[in-house]
C-alpha positions as CSV (number, residue, x, y, z in Angstrom):
1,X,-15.5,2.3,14.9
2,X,-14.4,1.3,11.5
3,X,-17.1,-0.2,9.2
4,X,-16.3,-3.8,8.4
5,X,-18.2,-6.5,6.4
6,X,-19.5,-10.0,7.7
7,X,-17.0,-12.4,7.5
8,X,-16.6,-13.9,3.8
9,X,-14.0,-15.5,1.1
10,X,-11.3,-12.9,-0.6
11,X,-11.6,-10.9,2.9
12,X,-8.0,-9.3,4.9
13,X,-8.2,-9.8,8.3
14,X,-7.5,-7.6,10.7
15,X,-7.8,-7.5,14.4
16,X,-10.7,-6.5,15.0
17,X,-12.7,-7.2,11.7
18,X,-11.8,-7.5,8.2
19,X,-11.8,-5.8,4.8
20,X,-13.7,-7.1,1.7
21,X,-11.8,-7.6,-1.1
22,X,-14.4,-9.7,-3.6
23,X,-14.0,-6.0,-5.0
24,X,-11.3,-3.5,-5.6
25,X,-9.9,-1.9,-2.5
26,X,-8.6,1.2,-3.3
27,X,-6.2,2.9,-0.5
28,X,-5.4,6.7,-0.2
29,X,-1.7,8.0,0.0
30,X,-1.6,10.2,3.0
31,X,1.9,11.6,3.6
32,X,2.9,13.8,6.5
33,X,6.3,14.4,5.2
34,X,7.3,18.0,5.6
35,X,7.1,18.2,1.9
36,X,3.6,17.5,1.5
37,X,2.8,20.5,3.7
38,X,3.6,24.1,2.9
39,X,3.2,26.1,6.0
40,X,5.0,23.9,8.1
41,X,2.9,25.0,10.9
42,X,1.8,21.9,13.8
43,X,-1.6,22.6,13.7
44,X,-2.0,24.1,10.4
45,X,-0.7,20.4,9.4
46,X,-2.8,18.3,11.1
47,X,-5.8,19.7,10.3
48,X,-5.2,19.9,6.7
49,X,-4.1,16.5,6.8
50,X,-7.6,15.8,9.0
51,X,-9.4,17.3,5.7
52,X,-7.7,15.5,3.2
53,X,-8.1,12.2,5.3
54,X,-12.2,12.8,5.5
55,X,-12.0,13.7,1.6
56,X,-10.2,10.7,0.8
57,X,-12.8,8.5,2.9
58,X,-15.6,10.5,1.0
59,X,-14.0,10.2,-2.3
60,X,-14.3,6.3,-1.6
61,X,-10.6,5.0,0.4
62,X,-11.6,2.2,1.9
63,X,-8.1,2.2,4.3
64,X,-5.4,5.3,4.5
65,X,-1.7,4.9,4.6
66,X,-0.1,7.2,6.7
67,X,3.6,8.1,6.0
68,X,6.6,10.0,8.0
69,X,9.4,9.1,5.8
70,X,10.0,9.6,1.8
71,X,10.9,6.0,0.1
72,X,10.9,7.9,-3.3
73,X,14.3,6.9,-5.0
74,X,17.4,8.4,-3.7
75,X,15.4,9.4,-0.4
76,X,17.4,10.1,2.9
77,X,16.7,8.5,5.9
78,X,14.8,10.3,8.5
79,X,15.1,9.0,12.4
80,X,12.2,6.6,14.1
81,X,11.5,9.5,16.3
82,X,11.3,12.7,13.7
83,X,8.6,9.8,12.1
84,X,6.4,9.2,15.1
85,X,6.8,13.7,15.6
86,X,5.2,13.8,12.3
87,X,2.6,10.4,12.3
88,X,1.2,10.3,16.0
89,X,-1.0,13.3,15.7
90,X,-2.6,12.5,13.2
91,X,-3.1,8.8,13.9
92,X,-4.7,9.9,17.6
93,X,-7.2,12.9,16.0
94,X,-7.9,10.3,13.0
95,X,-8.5,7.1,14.9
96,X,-11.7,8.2,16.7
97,X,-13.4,10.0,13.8
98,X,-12.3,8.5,10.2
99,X,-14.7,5.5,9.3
100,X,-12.0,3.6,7.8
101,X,-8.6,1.3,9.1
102,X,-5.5,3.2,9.1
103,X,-2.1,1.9,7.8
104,X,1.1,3.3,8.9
105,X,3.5,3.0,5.8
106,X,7.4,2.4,7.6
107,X,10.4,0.3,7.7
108,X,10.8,1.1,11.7
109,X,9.7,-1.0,14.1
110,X,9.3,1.2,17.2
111,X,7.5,3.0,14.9
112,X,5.1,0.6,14.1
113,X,4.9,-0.3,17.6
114,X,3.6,2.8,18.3
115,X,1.2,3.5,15.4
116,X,-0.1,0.2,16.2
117,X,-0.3,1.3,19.9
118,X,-1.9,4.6,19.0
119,X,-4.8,2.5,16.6
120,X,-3.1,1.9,13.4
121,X,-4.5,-1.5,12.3
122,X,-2.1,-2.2,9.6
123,X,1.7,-2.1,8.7
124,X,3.1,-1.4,5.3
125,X,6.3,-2.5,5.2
126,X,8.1,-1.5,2.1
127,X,11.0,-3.6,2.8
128,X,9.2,-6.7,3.4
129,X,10.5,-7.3,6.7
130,X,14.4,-6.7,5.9
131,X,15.3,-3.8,6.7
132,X,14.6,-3.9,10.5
133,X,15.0,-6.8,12.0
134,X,12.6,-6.1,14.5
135,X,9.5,-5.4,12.2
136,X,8.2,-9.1,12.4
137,X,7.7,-9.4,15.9
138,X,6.5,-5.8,16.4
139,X,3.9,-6.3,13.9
140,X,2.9,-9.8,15.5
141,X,2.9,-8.1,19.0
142,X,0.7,-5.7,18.3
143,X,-1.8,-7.6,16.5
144,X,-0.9,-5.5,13.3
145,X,-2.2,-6.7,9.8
146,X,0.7,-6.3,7.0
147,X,1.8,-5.1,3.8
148,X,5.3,-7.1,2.3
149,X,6.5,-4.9,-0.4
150,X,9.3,-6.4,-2.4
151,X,12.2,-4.6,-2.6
152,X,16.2,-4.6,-2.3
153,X,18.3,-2.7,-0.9
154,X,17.0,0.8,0.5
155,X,15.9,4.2,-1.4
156,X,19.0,5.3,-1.8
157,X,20.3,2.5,-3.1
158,X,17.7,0.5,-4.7
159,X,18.0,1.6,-8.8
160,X,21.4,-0.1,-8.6
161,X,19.8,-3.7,-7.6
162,X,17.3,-3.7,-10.6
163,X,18.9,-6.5,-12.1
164,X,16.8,-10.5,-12.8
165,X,17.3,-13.3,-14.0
166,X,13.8,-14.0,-14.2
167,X,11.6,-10.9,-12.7
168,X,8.5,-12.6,-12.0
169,X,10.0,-15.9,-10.2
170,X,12.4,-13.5,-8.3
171,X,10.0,-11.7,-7.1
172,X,7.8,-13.7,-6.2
173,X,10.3,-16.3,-4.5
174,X,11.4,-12.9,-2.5
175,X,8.1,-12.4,-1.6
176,X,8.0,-16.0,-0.3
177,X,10.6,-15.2,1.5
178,X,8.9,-12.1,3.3
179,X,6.0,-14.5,4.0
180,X,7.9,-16.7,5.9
181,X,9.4,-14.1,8.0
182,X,6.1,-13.0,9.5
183,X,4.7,-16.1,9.5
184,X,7.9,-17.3,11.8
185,X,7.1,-14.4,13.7
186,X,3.6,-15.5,14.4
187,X,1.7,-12.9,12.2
188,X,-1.5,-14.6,10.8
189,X,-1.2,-15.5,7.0
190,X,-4.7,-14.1,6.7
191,X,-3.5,-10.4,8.0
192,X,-1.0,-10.3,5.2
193,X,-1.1,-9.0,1.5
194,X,1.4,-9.0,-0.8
195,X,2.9,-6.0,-2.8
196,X,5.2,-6.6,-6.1
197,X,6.8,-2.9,-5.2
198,X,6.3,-1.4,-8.2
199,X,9.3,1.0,-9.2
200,X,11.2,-0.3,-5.9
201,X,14.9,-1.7,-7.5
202,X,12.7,-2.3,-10.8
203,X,13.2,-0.3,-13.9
204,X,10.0,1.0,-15.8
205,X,10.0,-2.0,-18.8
206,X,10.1,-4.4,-15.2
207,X,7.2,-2.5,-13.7
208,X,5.4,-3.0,-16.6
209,X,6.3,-6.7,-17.1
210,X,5.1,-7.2,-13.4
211,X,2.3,-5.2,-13.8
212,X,1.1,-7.3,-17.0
213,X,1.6,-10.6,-15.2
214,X,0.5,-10.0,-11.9
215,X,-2.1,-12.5,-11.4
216,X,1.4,-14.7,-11.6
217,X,1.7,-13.5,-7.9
218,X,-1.5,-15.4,-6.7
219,X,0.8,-18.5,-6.3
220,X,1.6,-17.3,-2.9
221,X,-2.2,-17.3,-1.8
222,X,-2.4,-13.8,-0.7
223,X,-4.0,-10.8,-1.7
224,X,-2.4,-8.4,-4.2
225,X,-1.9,-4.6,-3.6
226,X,-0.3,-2.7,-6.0
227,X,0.9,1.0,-6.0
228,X,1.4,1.9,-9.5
229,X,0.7,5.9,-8.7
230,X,2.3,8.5,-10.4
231,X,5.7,6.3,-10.6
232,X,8.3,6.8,-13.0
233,X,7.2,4.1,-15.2
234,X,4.0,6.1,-16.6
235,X,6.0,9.1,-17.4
236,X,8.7,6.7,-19.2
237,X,5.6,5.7,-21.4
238,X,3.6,9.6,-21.8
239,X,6.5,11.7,-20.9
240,X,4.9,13.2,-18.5
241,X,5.4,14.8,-15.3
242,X,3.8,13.3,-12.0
243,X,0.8,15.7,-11.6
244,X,0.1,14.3,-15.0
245,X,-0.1,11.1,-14.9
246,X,-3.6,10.4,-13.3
247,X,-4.9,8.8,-16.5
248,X,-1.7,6.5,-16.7
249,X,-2.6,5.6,-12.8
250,X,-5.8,4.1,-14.1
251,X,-4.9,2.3,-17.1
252,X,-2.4,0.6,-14.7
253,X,-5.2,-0.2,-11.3
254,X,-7.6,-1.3,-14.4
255,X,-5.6,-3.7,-16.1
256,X,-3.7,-4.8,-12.6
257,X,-7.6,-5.1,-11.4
258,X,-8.6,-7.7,-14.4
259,X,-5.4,-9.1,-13.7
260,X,-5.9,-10.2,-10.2
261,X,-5.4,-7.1,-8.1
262,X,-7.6,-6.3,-5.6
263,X,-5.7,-3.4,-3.4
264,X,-5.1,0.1,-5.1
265,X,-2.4,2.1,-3.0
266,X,-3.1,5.6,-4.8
267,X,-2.7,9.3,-4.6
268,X,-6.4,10.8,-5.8
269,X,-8.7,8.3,-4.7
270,X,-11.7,9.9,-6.3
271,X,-10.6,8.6,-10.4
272,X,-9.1,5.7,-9.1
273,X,-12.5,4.4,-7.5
274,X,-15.0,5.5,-10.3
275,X,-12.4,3.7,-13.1
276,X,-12.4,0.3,-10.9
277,X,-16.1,0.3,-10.4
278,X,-16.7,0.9,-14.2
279,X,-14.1,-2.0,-15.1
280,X,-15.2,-4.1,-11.8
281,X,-19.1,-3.6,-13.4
282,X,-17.7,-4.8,-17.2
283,X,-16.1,-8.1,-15.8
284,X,-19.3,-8.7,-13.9
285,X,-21.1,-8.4,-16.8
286,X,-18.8,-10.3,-18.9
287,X,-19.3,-13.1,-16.3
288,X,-23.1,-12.9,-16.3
289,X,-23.3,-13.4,-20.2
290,X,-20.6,-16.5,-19.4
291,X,-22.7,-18.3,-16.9
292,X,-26.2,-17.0,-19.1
């Protein structure tokens, strides 16, 4: 089973153990959208995404997210069942031989349900509880650890709502809202982190603001994941295109790490994990000379 530390301050809690987070968590992007795959093929699919799993873990994810639906801007929506087709596979060849949790990234609660039924230890939940009504409890029933994202509106829709007052109290007091959704729902605060949704109905200066005051988030007591990777925001600032923007995905973990961060939702695992143990090994240091 999944490798998990002795219990311990700064930890998220999940059902059957917990992951340490007195370091940076970083968290591999595994999507099982027909996009990501070329051939197409069933098989062909599955073990390609068994491979890139394993190299993930290797490479140093300490959790995979596992995804059946696009959320990139303007996405369409796919149904709860074409989701599962694509997810449930996977999750039942990965459960039994990857060292590390798996989260199931969805809006849909049956098929949350399910991943959580077919081993899945954790939701993430870009919505943050709104946009099915029925997440909450299906989360809670089946003892499910959570990601709230914040976020309005859906994919398609969401670059219209990018308007605040105030970005970081919005967001935050949104989040708070999310919070008390699963917590009503019985969900364990200590099985929830918190996610600022990063390019979700926020404009690339408001990622950036958010990104540059993140520790602001701590005020709800939870851990922070963010998922700056490849997003629009880092090309706004290089002008370049998202295979590019590795190095832009690191100055962002790095800084969102000093600032409070402590999960890294990312695409290539591999830079993101050697640039937070360099910058996790600095403020150590830092620290040492402090106390000294």
């Amino acid at each position: 089973g999944p490798r998990f530390l002795p219990d311990r301050t700064g930890a998220w809690q999940l059902r059957d153990g917990e992951m340490d987070l007195s370091g940076p968590l970083v968290m591999g992007i595994l999507n099982l959208t027909p996009d990501s795959f070329s051939d197409g093929g069933e098989l062909a699919s599955l073990d390609a995404a068994m491979a890139r799993a394993q190299a993930m873990v290797e490479a140093g994810a300490g959790v995979l997210d596992v995804g059946g639906e696009s959320t990139r801007p303007g996405a369409l929506e796919v149904s709860p069942k074409e989701e599962l087709a694509r997810i449930l596979p996977f999750l039942e060849a990965a459960r039994d031989s990857l060292p590390v949790p798996l989260s199931v990234d969805t809006r849909h609660a049956p098929v949350a349900r399910a991943a959580l039924a077919a081993g899945a230890r954790i939701v993430n939940d870009v919505s943050g509880l709104r946009y099915d009504p029925a997440m909450a409890r299906a989360v809670a029933e089946g003892e499910g650890a959570l990601v709230l994202s914040h976020m309005r509106g859906t994919p398609a829709t969401m670059r219209q709502l990018a308007e605040y007052a105030d970005l970081l109290g919005e967001v935050r007091e949104e989040l708070r809202g999310s919070l008390a959704l699963a917590l009503e729902a019985g969900i364990p605060p200590e099985r929830v982190v918190i996610d600022p949704g990063i390019g979700f109905a926020k404009t690339g200066p408001q990622s950036l603001r958010l990104l540059g005051r993140i520790g602001e988030l701590g005020e709800l007591g939870r851990p922070i994941l963010v998922g700056p990777s490849r997003k629009s925001f880092i090309g706004e600032v290089t002008g370049l295109p998202p295979g590019d923007r590795v190095p832009g995905t690191l100055a962002a973990c790095v800084l969102a790490y000093q600032g409070g961060a402590r999960i890294f939702r990312v695409h290539e695992v591999a830079p993101v994990a050697a640039a937070l143990a360099v910058a996790r090994a600095i403020l150590q240091a830092g620290e040492a000379e402090q106390e000294a």
